[in-house]
C-alpha positions in Angstrom: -3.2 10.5 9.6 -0.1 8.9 7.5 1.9 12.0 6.7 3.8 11.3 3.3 7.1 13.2 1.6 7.4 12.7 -2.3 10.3 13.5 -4.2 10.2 13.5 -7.8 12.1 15.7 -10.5 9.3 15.5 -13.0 7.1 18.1 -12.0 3.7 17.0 -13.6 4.3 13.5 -11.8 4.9 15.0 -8.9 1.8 16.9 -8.6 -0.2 14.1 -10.4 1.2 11.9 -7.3 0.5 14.7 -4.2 -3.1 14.8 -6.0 -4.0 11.2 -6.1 -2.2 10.2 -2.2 -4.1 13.3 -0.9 -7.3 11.6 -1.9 -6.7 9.1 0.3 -8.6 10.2 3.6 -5.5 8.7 6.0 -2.7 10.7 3.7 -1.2 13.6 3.8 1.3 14.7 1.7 3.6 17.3 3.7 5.9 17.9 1.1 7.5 17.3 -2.0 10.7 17.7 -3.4 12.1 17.9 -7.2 15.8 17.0 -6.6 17.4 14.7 -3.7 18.9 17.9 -1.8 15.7 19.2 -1.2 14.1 16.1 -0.4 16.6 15.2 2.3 16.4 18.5 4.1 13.3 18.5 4.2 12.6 14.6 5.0 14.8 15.2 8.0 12.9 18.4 9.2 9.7 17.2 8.9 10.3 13.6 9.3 7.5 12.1 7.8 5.3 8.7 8.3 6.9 7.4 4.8 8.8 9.1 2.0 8.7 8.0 -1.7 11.6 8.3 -3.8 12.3 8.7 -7.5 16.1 7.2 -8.0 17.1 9.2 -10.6 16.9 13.4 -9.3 19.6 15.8 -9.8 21.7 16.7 -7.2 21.2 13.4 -5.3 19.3 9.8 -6.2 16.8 8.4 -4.0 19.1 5.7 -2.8 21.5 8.0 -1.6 19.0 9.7 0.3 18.0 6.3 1.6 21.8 5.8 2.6 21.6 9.1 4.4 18.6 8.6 6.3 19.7 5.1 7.3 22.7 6.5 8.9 20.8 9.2 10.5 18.6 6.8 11.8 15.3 8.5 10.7 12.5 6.5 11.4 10.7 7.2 8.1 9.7 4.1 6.2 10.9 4.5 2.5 9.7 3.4 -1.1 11.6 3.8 -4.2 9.3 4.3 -7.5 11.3 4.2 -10.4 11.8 3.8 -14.0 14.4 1.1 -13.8 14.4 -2.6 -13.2 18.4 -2.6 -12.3 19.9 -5.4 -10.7 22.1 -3.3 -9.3 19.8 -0.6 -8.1 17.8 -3.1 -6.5 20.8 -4.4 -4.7 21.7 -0.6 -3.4 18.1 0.0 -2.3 18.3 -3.4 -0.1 21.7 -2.3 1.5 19.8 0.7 2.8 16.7 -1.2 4.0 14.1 0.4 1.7 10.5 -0.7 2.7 9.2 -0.6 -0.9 10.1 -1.3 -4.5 7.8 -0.2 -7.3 8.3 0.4 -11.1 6.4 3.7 -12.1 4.4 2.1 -14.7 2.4 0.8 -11.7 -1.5 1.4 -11.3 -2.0 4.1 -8.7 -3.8 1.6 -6.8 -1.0 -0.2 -6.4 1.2 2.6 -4.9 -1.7 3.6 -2.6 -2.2 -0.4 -1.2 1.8 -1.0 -1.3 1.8 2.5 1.6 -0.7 0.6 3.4 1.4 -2.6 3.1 4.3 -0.5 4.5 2.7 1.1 7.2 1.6 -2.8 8.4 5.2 -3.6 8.8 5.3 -5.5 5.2 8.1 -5.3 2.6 6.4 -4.9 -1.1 8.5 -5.1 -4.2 7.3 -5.3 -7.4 6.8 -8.4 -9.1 8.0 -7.3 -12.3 11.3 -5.7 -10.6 12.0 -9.4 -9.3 11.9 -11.6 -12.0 13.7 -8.6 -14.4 16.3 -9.3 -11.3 16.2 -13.0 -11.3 16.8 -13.5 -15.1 19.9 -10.2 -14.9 23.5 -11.0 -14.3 24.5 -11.6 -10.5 26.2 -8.9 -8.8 29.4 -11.0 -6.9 29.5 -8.2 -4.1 28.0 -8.7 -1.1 25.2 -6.1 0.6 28.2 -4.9 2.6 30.4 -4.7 0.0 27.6 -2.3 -2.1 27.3 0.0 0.8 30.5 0.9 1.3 31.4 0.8 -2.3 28.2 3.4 -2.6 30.2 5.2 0.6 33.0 5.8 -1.9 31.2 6.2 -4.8 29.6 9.5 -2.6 33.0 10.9 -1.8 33.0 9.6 1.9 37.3 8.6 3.0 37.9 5.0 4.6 37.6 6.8 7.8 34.5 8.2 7.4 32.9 5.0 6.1 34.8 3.2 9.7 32.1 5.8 11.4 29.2 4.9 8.8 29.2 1.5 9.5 30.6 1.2 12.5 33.3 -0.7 11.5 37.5 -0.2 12.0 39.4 1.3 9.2 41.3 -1.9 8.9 37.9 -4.0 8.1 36.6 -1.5 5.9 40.0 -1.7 3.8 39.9 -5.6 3.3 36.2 -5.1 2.3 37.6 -2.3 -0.1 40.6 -5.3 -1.3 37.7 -7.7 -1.8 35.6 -5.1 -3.8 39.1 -4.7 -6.4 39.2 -8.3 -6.0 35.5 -9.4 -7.3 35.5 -6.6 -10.0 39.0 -7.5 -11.2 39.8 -3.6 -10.5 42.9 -1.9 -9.4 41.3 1.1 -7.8 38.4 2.8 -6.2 37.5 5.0 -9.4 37.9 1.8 -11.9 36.0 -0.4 -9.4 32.6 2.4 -9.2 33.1 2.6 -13.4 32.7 -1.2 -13.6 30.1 -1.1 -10.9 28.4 2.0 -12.7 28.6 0.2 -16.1 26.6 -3.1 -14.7 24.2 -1.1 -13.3 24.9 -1.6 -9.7 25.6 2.1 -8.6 23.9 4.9 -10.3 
């Protein structure tokens, strides 16, 4: 049995969701959360087969709690179902490895054969999401670059993104100087607001 966490802030789609994967004979849905808090408690008590994410939830997005469970090397396998084709989301969800990409206009058929994709050991985005990608404008920073910039962007020091990444303070401060650089920033804060304004941090 492929046990399955769901978080999702709108409360009829989350119960529509639990409904339709608990159909599925090899699912079970062990939980399901309406904002990113809850989810990641709850993802790392109960660490489940596969979690599927919403981006947008209050208290904390689905690719933050994909940051967090990378560096708490949970084992679950992740999806992101979402609203939005952003470049820069999609870049943010491939700095944290994310198994799955899916828009939520999807067929529920599709979200059911993407798990099973998943759980094979594939990587399943959704067509749509990669040519909306293709034809946006290019994000210059690098999948390095996003994950440290979403570091700051979540509060975290240079010291405590050295530990995240593994990484000296002195690298992560020339990958900081080449962030200000690329955006044409002078500071952290001005460097996120361009970043949040292009669509590449939430």
């Amino acid at each position: 049995m492929t046990t399955i966490y769901l978080a999702e802030d709108q409360e009829m789609l989350n119960s529509a969701l639990t409904t339709i994967l608990n159909l599925e004979d090899s699912f079970e849905v062990v939980g399901s959360g309406l904002d990113g808090e809850t989810a990641l408690a709850e993802i790392i008590r109960c660490k489940p087969d596969l979690a599927v994410l919403d981006i947008e939830m209050p208290k904390m997005t689905g690719l933050e709690i994909a940051q967090q469970l990378r560096i708490l090397k949970i084992p679950t396998k992740l999806i992101i179902l979402t609203t939005f084709a952003r470049e820069g989301y999609f870049q943010q969800a491939l700095a944290n490895q994310v198994n799955g990409y899916l828009l939520k206009d999807s067929p529920s058929e599709e979200l059911i054969e993407s798990i099973y994709r998943v759980l094979r050991g594939e990587t399943v985005f959704s067509p749509d999401l990669v040519r909306s990608v293709l034809s946006a404008e290019k994000n210059p920073l690098t999948n390095r670059e996003m994950e440290i910039l979403f570091s700051i962007h979540s509060g975290a020091s240079t010291a405590e993104i050295a530990k995240q990444v593994f990484l000296s303070e002195g690298t992560v401060r020339n990958y900081i100087s080449s962030i200000l650089s690329k955006t044409g920033t002078r500071t952290r804060i001005e460097a996120i607001n361009v970043a949040k304004k292009n669509g590449w941090l939430a």
